[in-house]
C-alpha positions as CSV (number, residue, x, y, z in Angstrom):
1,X,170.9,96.0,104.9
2,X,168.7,94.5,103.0
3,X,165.2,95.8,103.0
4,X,161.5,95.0,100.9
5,X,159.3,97.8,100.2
6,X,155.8,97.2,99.1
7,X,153.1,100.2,98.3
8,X,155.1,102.5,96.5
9,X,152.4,105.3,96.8
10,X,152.6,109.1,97.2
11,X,154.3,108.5,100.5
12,X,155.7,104.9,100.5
13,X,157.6,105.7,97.2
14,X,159.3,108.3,98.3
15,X,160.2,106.5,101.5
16,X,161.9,103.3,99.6
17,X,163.5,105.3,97.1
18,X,165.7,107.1,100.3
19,X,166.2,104.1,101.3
20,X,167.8,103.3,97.9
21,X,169.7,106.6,98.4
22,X,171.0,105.7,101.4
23,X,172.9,102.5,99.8
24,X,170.7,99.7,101.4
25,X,169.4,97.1,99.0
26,X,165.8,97.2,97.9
27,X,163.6,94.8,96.5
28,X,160.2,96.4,95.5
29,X,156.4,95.5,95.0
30,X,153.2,98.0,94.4
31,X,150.9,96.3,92.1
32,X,150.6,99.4,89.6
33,X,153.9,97.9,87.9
34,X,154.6,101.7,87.1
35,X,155.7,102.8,90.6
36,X,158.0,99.9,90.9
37,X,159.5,100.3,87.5
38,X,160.5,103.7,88.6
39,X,162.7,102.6,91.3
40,X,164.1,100.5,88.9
41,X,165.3,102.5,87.7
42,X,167.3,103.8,90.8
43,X,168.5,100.6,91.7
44,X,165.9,98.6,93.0
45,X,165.0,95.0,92.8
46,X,161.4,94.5,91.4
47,X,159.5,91.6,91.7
48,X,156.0,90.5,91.5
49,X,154.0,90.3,94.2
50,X,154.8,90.8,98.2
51,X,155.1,87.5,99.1
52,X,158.2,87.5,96.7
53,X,159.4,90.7,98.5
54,X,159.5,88.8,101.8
55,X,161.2,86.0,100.4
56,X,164.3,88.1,98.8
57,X,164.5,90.7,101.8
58,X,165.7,90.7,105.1
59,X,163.0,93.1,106.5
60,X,160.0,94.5,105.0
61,X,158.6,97.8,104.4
62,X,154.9,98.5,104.2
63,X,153.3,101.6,103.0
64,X,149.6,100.9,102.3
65,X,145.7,103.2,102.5
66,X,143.6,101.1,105.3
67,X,144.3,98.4,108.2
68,X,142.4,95.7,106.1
69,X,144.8,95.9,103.3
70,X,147.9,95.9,105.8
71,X,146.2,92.8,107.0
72,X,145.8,91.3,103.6
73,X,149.2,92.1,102.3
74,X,151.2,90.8,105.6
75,X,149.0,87.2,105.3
76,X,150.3,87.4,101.7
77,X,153.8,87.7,103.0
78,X,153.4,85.4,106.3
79,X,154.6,81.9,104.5
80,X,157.6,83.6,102.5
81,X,159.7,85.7,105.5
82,X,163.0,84.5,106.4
83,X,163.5,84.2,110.1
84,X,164.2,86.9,112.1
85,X,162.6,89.0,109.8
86,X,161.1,92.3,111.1
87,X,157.6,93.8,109.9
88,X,158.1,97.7,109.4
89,X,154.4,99.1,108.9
90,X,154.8,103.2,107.8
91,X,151.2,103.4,107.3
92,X,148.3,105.2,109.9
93,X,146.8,102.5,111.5
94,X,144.4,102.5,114.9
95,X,146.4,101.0,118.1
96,X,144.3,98.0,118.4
97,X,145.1,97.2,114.1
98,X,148.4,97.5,115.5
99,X,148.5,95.1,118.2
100,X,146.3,92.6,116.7
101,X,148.2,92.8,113.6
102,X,151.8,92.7,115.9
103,X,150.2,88.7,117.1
104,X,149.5,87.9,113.5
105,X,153.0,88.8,112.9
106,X,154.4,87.1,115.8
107,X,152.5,84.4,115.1
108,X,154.7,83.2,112.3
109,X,157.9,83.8,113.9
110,X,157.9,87.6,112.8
111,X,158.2,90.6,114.8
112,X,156.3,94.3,114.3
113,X,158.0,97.6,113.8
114,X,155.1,100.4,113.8
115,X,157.0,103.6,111.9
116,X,154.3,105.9,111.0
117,X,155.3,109.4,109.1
118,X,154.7,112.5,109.3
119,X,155.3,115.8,107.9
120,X,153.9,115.3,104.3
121,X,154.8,114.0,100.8
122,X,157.1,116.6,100.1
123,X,158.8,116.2,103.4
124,X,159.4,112.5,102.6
125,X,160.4,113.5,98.5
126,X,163.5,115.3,100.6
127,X,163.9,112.8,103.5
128,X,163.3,115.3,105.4
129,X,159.9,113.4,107.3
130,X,158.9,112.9,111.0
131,X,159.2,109.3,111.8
132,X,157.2,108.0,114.7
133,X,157.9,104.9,116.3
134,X,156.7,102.3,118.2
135,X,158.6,98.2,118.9
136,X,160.9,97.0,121.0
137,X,164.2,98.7,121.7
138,X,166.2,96.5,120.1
139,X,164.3,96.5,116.8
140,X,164.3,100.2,117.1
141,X,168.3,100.2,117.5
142,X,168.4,97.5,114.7
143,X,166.6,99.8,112.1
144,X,167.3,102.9,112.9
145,X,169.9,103.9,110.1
146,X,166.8,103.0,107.5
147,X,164.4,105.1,109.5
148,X,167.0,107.7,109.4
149,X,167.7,107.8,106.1
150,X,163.7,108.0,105.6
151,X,163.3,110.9,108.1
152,X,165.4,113.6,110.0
153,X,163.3,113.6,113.3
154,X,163.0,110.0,114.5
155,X,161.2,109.7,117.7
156,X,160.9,106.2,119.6
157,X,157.6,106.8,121.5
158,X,157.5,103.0,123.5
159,X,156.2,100.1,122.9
160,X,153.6,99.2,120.3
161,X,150.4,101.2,120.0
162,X,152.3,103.8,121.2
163,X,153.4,105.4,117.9
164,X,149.5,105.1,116.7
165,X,148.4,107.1,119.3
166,X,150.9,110.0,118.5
167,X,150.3,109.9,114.8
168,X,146.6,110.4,115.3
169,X,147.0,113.4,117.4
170,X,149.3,114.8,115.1
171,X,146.8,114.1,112.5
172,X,144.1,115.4,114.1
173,X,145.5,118.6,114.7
174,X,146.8,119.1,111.3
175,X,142.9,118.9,110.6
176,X,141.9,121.1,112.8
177,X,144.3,123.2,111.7
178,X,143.2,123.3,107.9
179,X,139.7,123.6,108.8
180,X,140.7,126.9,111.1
181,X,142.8,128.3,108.4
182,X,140.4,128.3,105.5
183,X,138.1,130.2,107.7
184,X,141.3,132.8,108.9
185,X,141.9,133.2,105.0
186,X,138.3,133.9,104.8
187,X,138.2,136.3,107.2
188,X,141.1,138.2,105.2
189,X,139.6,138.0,102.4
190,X,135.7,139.2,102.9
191,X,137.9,142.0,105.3
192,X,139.7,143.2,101.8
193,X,143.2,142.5,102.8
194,X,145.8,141.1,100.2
195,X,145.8,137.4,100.9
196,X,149.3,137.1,99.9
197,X,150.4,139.7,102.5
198,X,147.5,137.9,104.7
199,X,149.4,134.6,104.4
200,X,152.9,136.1,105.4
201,X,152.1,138.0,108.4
202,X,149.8,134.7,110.0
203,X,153.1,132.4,109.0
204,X,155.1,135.5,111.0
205,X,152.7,135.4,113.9
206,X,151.8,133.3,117.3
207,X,148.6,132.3,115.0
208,X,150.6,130.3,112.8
209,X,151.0,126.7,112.1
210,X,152.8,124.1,110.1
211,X,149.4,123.5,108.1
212,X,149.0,127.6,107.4
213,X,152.7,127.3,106.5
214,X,152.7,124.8,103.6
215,X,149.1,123.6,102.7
216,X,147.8,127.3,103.4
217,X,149.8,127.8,100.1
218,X,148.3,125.0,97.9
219,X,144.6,126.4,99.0
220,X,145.9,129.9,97.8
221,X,147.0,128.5,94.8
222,X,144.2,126.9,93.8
223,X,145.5,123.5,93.4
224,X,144.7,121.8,96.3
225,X,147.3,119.0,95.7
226,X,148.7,118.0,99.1
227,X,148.6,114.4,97.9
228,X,146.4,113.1,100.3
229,X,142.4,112.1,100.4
230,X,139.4,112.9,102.0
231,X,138.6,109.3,102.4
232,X,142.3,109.2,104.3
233,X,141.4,112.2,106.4
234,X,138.3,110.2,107.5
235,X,140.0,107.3,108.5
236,X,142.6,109.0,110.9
237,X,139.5,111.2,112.4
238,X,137.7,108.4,113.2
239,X,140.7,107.1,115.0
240,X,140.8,110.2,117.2
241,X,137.3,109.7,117.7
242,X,138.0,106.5,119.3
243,X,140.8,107.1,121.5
244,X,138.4,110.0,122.8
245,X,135.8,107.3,123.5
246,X,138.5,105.2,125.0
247,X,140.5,107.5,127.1
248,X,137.4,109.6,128.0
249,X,138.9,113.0,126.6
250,X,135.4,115.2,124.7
251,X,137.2,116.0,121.4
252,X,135.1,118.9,120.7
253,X,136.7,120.5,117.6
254,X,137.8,117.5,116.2
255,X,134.2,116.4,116.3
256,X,133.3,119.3,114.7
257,X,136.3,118.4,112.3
258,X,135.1,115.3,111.3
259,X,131.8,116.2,110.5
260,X,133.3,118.8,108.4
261,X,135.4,116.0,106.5
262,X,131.9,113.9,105.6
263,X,130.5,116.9,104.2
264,X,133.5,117.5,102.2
265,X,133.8,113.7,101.3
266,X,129.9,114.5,100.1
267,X,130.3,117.4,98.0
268,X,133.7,116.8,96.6
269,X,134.1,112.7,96.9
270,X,136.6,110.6,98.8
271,X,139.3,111.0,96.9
272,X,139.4,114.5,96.4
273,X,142.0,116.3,98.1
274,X,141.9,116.7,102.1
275,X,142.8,120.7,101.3
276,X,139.7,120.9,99.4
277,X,137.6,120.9,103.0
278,X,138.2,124.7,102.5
279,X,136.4,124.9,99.1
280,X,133.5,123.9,101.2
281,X,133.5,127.5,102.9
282,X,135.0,129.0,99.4
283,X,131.6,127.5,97.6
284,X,129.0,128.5,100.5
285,X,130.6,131.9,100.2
286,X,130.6,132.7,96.4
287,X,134.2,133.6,97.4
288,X,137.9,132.1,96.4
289,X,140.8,132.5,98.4
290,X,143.5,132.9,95.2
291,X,146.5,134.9,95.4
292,X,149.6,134.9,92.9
293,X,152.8,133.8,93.8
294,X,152.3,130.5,95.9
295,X,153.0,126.9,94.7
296,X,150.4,124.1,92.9
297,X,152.7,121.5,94.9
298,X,155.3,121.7,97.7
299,X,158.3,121.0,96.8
């Protein structure tokens, strides 16, 4: 089939470029020219801007940072579709962004795929990712060969909104999660246990997690890199926040989570790695939690 792909970022170029894999035909736009040219390079069409995308594809792929620019880059797109085109947003976005955005979309004759990941950038490198999604069951049926050759776990959650609300409490969770293990590391650490022996018998125990497992190795490292920002962190918290307002659930430790995040965002900035809310601890401390043998990036 053929597919557009615009916002060819840490996680959105990895995404179009298995779609390339996969034999579909993709036509490509991220304004740094340099992401694009790289898939050029694999076979992809580039062009020029995403209104160009839309007007060579049959459905469109959007990876992008924030609701607003999702907003900006669909009205871009809006005039150039061809009918019967399908929107096929794989960024985080709130339930409401997606809904509102769905009757922008369906405004012009276009309708909304939401198709959210998860897993992490080197989950998506492998097509290997968590794909979460949320449409109607015959767009869902239609695309599914390109969300499986994007991801190895597809899960069709209902109808819109519904795949937001799952990706935020996945999300959530993983931030909990990082928070928790930094201080776990700690513990080891200021106890005088190994940390690498430390990190291997948590990841072989009921205290483990998917977070202690991978991005637990990139805090040990010292690098940090998990691809993914502070000021992205943020955003999703504040979209658990809300469903807790709106669904009446007290989100506790994610509160506690969030607020964690704005002093991280404080110290270290907004685009400093998400991982890096562990330094926080680290720095208080006078303490590092480095240990030889683990990865700068996850392959």
């Amino acid at each position: 089939m053929n597919y557009g792909y615009v916002g060819l970022g840490n996680l959105g170029g990895h995404l179009a470029a298995s779609l390339i894999r996969a034999g579909h035909q993709v036509t490509v736009y991220d304004r740094d020219a340099s992401l694009a040219e790289r898939h050029a390079a694999m076979g992809a069409t580039v062009v020029g801007s995403a209104a160009e995308v839309a007007a060579a594809s049959d459905h469109v792929f959007t990876c992008l940072p924030s609701p607003a620019v999702s907003e900006v880059v669909l009205a871009t797109m809006m005039e150039s579709f061809r009918p019967g085109a399908t929107w096929i947003e794989n960024s985080t976005l709130g339930r409401d962004d997606v809904l509102r955005l769905a009757g922008l979309a369906r405004s012009g004759g276009v309708r909304m795929l939401e198709a959210p990941v998860t897993g992490g950038v080197h989950l998506a490198a492998r097509g290997e990712i968590t794909v979460l999604v949320g449409g109607d069951q015959d767009l869902y049926d239609l695309h599914k060969p390109a969300l499986e050759a994007i991801g190895n776990r597809i899960f069709h959650m209902g109808p819109l909104g519904s795949a937001a609300i799952i990706k935020v409490i996945t999300n959530m969770l993983a931030f909990i999660h990082l928070v928790a293990d930094g201080e776990a590391l700690m513990l080891a650490k200021r106890g005088g246990l190994d940390l690498k022996t430390a990190w291997e018998a948590i990841a072989a125990s009921s205290g483990s997690s998917f977070v202690h497992e991978t991005e637990g190795q990139l805090i040990l490292n010292g690098s940090y890199d998990i691809a993914f920002s502070m000021d992205l962190a943020l955003k999703d918290l504040g979209f658990a926040m809300n469903f807790g307002r709106e669904f009446g659930v007290p989100l506790d430790l994610a509160g506690l989570t969030n607020q964690t995040f704005v002093k991280g965002r404080a110290v270290y900035g907004g685009q400093a790695q998400s991982t890096q809310i562990v330094k926080l601890l680290e720095d208080a401390l006078g303490t590092d939690l480095r240990a030889d043998g683990f990865p700068a990036r996850l392959e």
